[in-house]
N, C-alpha and C positions, 0 to 999 in steps of 0.2 A: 301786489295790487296797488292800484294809482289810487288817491284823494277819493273817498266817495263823491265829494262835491263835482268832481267830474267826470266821474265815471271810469268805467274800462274800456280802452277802444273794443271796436270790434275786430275782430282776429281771426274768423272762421275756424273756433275752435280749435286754437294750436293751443299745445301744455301752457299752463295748467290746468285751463276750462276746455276741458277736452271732453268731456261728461256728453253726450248723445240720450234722447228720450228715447228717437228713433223714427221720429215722426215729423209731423210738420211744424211743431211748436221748438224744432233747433234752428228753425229760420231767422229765432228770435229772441235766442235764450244762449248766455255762454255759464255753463255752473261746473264746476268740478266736484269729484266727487270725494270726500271724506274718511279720514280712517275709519270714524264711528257710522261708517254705510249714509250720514247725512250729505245732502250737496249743498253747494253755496256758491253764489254769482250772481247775475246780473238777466235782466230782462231789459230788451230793448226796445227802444220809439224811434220812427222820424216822422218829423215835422211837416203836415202838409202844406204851411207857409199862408192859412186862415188862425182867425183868432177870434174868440169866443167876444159878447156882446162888452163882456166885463174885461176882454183886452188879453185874456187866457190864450198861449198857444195850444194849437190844438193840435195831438198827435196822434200817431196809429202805430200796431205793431209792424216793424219790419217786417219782408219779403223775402223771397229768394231773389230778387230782380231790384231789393235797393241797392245803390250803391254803399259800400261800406263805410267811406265816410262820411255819410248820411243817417248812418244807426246807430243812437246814442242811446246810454242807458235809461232809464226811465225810473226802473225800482232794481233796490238791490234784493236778490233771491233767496231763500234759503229754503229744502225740503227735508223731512223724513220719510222714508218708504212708509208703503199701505198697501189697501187695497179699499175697492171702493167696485158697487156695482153700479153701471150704465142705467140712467133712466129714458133720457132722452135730449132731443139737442135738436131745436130747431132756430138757426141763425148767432147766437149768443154760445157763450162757453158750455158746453156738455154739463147736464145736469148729474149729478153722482149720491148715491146712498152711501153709508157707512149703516155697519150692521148695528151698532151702539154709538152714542153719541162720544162715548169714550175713548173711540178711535180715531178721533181726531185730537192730535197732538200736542199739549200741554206742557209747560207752559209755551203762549204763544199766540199768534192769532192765524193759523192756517185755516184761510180761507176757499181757496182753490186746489185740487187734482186735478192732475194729471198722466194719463195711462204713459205705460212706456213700450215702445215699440209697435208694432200695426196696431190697428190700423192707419194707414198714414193721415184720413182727414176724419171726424169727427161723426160724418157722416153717414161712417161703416162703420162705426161702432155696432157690436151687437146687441140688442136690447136685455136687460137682467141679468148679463152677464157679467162678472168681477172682474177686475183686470188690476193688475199689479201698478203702480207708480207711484209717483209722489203727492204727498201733502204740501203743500209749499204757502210762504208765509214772504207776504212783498212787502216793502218798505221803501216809499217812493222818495226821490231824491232832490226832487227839483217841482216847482208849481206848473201845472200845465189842464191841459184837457183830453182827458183820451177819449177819441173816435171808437166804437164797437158796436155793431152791429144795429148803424143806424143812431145810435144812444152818445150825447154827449157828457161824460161825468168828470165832474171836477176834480183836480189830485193834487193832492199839497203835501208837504212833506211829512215823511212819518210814515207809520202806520197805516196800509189801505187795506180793508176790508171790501167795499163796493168796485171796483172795477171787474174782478175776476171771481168773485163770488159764485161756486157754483157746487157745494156740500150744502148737504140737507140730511138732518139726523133719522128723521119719519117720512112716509110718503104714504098717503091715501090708497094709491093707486095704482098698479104699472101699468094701466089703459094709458091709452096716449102714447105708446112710446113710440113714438120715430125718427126717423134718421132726417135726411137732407141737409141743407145751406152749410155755411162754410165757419170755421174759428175765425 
């Protein structure tokens, strides 16, 4: 592994970050996967080449249609498997239950799942249905602004919890649950 200060290039997943979700978030993602079943790697940005009021670049996830030396890390990665049921997801990261607030992995601060394998976009998710993936726990590397779903949030180094937030220990409700827009 290179400097986290600068990342890993992008590699389109040749060894060692070879690890596949199986879906549309390896357009953005290089992790390998672990003796101990955990993964570890990298999540990646490019730079839409605006910058925030405060002078912040502002970045988005890679594509299948960036160029690769355009995809830079953004937060270094790390998961443990889970599982997590489907609530809903309209436009922002797919929202996800955990049966116990327990199951989310400690010590730590996993903030985001993610399913593994189909469906390929967010959108066909099934609703209250479980699905196997990872807990994953980011750690951004550089100051910036990430672009999502309309929303600009600030990321400084460290620790992110708010970018990809998308566990929820209770849920009132599974009314509401639908598909549509995009990760």
């Amino acid at each position: 592994m290179t400097n986290a200060k600068d990342g890993y290039p992008w590699r389109d997943h040749a060894f060692p970050y070879d690890f596949l979700f199986g879906n549309h978030i390896d357009t953005h993602q290089q992790t390998k996967l672990m003796d101990n079943a955990e993964i570890s790697g990298f999540l990646y940005i490019t730079f839409t080449g605006e910058s925030t009021m405060e002078g912040l670049p502002i970045a988005k996830h890679c594509s299948h249609d960036t160029p690769p030396d355009k995809c830079v890390v953004g937060w270094i990665m790390r998961g443990k498997h889970g599982q997590a049921k489907f609530v809903f997801h309209h436009m922002d990261h797919p929202l996800w239950l955990v049966d116990n607030r327990s199951d989310i992995p400690q010590p730590g601060a996993y903030s985001h799942f993610h399913w593994l394998n189909g469906p390929e976009m967010p959108g066909d998710l099934k609703c209250e249905q479980s699905y196997d993936g990872y807990f994953i726990e980011l750690r951004a590397i550089n100051r910036f602004a990430f672009l999502h779903a309309g929303e600009i949030i600030p990321v400084t180094p460290g620790i992110d919890i708010s970018t990809h937030v998308n566990i929820v220990g209770s849920f009132h409700s599974m009314m509401g649950c639908s598909g549509g827009g995009h990760h």
